[in-house]
mmCIF file of the N, C-alpha and C atoms, coordinates in Angstrom:
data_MODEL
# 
_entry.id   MODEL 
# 
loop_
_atom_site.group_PDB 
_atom_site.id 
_atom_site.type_symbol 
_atom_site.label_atom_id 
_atom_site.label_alt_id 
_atom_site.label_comp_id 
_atom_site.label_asym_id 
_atom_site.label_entity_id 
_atom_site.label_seq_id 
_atom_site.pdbx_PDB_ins_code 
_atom_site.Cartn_x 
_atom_site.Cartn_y 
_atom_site.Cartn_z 
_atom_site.occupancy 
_atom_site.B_iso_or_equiv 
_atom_site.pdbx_formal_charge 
_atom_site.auth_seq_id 
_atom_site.auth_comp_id 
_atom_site.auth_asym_id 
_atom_site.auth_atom_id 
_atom_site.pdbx_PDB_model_num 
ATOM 1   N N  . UNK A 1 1  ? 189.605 -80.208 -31.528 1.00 0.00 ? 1  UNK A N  1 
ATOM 2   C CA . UNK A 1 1  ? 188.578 -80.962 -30.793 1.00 0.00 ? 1  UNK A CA 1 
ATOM 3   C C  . UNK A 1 1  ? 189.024 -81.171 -29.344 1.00 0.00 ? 1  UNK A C  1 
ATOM 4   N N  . UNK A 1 2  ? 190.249 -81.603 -29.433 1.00 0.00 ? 2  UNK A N  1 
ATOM 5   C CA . UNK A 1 2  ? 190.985 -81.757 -28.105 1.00 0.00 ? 2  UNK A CA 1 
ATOM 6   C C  . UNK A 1 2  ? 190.470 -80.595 -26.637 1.00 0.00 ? 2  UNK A C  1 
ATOM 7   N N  . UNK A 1 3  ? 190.839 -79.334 -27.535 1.00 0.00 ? 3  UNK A N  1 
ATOM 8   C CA . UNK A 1 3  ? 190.544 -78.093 -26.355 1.00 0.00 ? 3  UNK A CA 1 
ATOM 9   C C  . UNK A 1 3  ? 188.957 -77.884 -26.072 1.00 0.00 ? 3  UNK A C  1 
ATOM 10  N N  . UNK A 1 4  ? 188.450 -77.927 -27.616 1.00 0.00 ? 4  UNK A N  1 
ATOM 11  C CA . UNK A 1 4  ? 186.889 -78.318 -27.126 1.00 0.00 ? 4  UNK A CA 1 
ATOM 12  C C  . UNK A 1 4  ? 186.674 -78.671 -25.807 1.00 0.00 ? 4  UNK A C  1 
ATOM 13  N N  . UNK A 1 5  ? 186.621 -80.018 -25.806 1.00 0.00 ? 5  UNK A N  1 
ATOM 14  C CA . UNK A 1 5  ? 186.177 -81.080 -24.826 1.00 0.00 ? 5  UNK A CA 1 
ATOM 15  C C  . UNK A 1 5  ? 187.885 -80.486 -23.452 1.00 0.00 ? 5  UNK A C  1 
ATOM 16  N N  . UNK A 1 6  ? 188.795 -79.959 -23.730 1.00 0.00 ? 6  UNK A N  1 
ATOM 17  C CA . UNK A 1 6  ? 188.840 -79.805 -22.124 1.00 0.00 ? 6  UNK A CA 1 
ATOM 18  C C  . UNK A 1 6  ? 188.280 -78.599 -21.549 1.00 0.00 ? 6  UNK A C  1 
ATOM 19  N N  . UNK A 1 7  ? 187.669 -77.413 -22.909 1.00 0.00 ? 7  UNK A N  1 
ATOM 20  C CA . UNK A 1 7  ? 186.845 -76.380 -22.264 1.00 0.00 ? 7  UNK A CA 1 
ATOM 21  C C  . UNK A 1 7  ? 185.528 -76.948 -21.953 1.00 0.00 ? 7  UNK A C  1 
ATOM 22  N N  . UNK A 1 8  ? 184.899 -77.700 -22.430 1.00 0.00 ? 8  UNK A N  1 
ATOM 23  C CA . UNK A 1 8  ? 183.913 -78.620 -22.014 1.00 0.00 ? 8  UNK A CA 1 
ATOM 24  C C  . UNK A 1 8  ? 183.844 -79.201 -20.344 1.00 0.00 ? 8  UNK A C  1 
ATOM 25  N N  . UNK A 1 9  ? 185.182 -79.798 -20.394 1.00 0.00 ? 9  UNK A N  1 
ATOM 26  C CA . UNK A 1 9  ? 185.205 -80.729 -18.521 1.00 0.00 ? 9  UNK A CA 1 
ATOM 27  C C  . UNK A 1 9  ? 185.313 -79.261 -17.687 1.00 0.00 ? 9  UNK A C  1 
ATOM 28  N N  . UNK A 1 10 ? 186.252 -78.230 -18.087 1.00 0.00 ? 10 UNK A N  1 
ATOM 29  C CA . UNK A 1 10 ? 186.208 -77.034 -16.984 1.00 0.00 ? 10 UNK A CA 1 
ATOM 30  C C  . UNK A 1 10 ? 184.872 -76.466 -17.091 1.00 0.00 ? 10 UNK A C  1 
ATOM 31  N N  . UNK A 1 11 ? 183.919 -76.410 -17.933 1.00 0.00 ? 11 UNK A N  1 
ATOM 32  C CA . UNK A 1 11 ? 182.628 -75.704 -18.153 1.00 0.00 ? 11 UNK A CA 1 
ATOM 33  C C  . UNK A 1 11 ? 181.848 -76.361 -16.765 1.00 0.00 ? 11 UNK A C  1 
ATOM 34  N N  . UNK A 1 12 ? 182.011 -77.846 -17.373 1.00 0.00 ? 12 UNK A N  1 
ATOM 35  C CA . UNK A 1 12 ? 181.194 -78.966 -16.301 1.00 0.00 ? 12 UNK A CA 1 
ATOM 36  C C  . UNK A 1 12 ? 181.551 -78.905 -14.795 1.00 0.00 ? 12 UNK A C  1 
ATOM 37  N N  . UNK A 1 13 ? 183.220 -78.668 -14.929 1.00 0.00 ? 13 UNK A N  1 
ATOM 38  C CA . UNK A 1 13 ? 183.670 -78.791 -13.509 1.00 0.00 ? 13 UNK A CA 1 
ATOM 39  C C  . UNK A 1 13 ? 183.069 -77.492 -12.488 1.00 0.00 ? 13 UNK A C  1 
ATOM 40  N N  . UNK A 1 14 ? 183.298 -76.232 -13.224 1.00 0.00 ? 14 UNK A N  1 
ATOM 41  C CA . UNK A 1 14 ? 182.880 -74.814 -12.570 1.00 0.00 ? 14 UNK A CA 1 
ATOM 42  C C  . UNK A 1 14 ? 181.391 -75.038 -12.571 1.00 0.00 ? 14 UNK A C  1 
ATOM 43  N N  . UNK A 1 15 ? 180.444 -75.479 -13.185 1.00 0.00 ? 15 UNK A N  1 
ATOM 44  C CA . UNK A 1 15 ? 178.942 -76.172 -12.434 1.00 0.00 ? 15 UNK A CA 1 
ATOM 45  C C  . UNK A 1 15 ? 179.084 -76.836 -11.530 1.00 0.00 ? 15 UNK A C  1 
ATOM 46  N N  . UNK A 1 16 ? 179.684 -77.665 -11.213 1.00 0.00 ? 16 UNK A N  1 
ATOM 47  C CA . UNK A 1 16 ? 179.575 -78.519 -10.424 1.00 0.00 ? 16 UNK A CA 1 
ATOM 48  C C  . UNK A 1 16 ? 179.902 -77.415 -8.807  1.00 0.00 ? 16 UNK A C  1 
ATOM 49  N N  . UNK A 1 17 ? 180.894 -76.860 -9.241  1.00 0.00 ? 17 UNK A N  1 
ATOM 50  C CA . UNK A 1 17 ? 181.277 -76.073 -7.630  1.00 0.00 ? 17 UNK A CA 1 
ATOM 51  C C  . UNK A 1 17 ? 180.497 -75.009 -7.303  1.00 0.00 ? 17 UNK A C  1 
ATOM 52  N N  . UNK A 1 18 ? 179.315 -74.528 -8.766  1.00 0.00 ? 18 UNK A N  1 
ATOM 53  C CA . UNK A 1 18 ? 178.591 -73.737 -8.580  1.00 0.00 ? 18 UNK A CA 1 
ATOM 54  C C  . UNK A 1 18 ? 177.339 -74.466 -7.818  1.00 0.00 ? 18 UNK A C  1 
ATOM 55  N N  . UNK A 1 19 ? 176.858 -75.501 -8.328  1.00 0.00 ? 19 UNK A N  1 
ATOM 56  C CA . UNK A 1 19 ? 176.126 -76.195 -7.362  1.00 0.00 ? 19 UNK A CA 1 
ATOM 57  C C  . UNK A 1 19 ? 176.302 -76.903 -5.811  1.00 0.00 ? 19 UNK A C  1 
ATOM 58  N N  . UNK A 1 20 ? 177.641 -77.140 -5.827  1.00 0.00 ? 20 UNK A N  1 
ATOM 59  C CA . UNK A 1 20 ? 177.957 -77.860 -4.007  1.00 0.00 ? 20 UNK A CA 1 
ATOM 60  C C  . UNK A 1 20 ? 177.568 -76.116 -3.393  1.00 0.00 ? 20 UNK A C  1 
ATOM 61  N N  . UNK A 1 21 ? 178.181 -75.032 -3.987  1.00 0.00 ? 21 UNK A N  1 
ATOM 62  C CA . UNK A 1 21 ? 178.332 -73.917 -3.559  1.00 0.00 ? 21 UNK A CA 1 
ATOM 63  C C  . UNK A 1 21 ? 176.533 -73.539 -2.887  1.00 0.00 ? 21 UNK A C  1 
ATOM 64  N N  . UNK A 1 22 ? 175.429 -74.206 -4.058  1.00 0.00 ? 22 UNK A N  1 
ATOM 65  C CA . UNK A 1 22 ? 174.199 -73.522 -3.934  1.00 0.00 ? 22 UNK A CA 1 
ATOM 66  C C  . UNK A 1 22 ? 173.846 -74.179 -2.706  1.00 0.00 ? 22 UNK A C  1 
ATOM 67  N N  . UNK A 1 23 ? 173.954 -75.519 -2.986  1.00 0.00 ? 23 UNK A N  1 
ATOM 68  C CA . UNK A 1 23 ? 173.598 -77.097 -1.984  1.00 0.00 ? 23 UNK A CA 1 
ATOM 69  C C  . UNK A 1 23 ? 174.091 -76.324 -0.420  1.00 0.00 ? 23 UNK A C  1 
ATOM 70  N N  . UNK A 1 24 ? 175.050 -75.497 -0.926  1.00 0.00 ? 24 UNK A N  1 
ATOM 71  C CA . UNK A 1 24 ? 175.623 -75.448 1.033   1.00 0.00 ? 24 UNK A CA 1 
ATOM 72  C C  . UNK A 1 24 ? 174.858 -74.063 1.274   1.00 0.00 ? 24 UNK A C  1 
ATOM 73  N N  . UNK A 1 25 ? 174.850 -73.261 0.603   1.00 0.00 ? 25 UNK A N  1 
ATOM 74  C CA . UNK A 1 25 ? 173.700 -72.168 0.378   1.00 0.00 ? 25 UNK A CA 1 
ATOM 75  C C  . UNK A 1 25 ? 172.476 -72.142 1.638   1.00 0.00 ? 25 UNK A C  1 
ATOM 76  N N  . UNK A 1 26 ? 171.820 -73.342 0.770   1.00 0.00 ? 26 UNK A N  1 
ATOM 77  C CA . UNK A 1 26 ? 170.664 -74.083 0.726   1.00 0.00 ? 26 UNK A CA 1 
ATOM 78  C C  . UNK A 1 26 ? 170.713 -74.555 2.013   1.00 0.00 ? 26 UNK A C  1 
ATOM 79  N N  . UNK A 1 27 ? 171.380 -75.203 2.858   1.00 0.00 ? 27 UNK A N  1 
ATOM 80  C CA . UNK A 1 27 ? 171.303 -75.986 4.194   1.00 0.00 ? 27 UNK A CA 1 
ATOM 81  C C  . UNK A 1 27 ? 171.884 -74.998 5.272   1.00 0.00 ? 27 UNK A C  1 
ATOM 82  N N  . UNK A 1 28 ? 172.390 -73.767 5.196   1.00 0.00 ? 28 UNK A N  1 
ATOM 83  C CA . UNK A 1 28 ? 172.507 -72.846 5.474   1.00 0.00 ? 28 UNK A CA 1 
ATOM 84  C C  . UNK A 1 28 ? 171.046 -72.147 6.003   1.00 0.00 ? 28 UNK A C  1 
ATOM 85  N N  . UNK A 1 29 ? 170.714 -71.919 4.989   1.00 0.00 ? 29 UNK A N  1 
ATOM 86  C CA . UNK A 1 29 ? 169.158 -71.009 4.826   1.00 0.00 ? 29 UNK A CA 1 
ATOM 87  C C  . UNK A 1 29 ? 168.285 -71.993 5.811   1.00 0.00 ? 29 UNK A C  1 
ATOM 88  N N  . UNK A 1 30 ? 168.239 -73.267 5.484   1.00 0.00 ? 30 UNK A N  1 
ATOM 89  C CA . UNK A 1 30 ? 167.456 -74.290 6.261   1.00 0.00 ? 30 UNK A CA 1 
ATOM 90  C C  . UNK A 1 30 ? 167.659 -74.385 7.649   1.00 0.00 ? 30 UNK A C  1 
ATOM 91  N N  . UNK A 1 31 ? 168.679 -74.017 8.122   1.00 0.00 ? 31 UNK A N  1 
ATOM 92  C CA . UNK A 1 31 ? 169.161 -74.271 9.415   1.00 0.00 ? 31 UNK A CA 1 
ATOM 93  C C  . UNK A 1 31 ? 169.012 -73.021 10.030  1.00 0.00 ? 31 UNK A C  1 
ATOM 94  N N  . UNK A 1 32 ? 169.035 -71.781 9.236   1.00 0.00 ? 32 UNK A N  1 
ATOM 95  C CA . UNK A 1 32 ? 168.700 -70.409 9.438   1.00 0.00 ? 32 UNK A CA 1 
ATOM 96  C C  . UNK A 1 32 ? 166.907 -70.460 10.161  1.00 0.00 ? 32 UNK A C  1 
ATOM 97  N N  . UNK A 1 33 ? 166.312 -71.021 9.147   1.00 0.00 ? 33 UNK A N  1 
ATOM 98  C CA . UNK A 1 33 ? 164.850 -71.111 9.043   1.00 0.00 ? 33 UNK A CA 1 
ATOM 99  C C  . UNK A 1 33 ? 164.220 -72.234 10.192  1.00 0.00 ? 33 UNK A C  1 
ATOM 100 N N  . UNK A 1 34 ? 165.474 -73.206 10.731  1.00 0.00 ? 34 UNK A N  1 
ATOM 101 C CA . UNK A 1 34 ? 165.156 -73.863 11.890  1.00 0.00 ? 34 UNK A CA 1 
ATOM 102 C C  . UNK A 1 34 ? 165.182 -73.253 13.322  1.00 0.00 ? 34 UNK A C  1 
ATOM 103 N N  . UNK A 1 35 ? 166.529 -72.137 12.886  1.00 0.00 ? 35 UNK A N  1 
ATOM 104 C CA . UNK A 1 35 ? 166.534 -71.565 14.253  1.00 0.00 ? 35 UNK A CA 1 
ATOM 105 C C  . UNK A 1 35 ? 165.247 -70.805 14.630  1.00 0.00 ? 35 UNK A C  1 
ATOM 106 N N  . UNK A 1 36 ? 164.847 -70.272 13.313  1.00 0.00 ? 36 UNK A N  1 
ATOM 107 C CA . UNK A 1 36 ? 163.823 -68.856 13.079  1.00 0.00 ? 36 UNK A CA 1 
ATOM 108 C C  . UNK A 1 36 ? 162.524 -69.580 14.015  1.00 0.00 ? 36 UNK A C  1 
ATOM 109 N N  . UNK A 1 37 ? 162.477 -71.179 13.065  1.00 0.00 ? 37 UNK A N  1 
ATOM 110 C CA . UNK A 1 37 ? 161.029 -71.713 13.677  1.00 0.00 ? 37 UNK A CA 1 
ATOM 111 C C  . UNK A 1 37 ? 161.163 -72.109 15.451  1.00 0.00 ? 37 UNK A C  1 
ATOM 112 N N  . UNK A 1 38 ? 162.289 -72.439 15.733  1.00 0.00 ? 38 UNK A N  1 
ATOM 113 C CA . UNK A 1 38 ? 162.707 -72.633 17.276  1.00 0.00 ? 38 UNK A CA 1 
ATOM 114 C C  . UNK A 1 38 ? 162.093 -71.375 18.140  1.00 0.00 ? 38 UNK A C  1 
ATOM 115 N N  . UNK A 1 39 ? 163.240 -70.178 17.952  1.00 0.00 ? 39 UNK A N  1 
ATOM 116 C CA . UNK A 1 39 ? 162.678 -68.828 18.053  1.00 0.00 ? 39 UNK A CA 1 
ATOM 117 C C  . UNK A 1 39 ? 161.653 -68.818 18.704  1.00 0.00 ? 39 UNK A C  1 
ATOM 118 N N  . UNK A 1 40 ? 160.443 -68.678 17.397  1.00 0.00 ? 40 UNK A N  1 
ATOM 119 C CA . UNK A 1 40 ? 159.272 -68.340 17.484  1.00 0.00 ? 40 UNK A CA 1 
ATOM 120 C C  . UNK A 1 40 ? 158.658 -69.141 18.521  1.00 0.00 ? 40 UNK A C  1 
ATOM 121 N N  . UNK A 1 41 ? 158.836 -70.448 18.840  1.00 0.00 ? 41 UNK A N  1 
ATOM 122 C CA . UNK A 1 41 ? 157.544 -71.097 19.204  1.00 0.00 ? 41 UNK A CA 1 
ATOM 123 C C  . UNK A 1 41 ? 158.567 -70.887 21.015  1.00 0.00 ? 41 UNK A C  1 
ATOM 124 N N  . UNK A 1 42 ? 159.897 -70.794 20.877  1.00 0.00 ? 42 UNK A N  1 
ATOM 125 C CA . UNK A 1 42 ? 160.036 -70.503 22.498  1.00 0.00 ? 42 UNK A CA 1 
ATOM 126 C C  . UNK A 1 42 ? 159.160 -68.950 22.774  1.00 0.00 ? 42 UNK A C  1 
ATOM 127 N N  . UNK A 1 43 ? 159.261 -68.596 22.124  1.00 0.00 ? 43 UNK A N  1 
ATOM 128 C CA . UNK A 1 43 ? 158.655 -66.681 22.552  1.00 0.00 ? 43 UNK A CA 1 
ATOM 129 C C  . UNK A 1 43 ? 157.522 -66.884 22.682  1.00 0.00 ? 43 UNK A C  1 
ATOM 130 N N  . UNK A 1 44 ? 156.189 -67.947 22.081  1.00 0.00 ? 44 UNK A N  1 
ATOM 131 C CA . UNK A 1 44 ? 155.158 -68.104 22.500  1.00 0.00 ? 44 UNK A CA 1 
ATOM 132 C C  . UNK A 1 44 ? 154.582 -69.115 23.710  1.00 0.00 ? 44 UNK A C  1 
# 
């Protein structure tokens, strides 16, 4: 049961870094998509 539950916390833990990983992804793309909208509206 023991190894269970510590393959359990590493299961949980490697989600967790898979998600900060997406989260920074994510504000990445957003800041991508800010420049994009900046961009555009100086060129017009």
């Amino acid at each position: 049961i023991r190894t269970d539950i510590k393959e359990m916390k590493t299961e949980i833990s490697e989600l967790r870094t898979d998600v900060t990983e997406m989260k920074s992804e994510m504000s990445e793309v957003k800041t991508d998509m800010k420049k994009n909208c900046l961009n555009l509206a100086a060129s017009f």
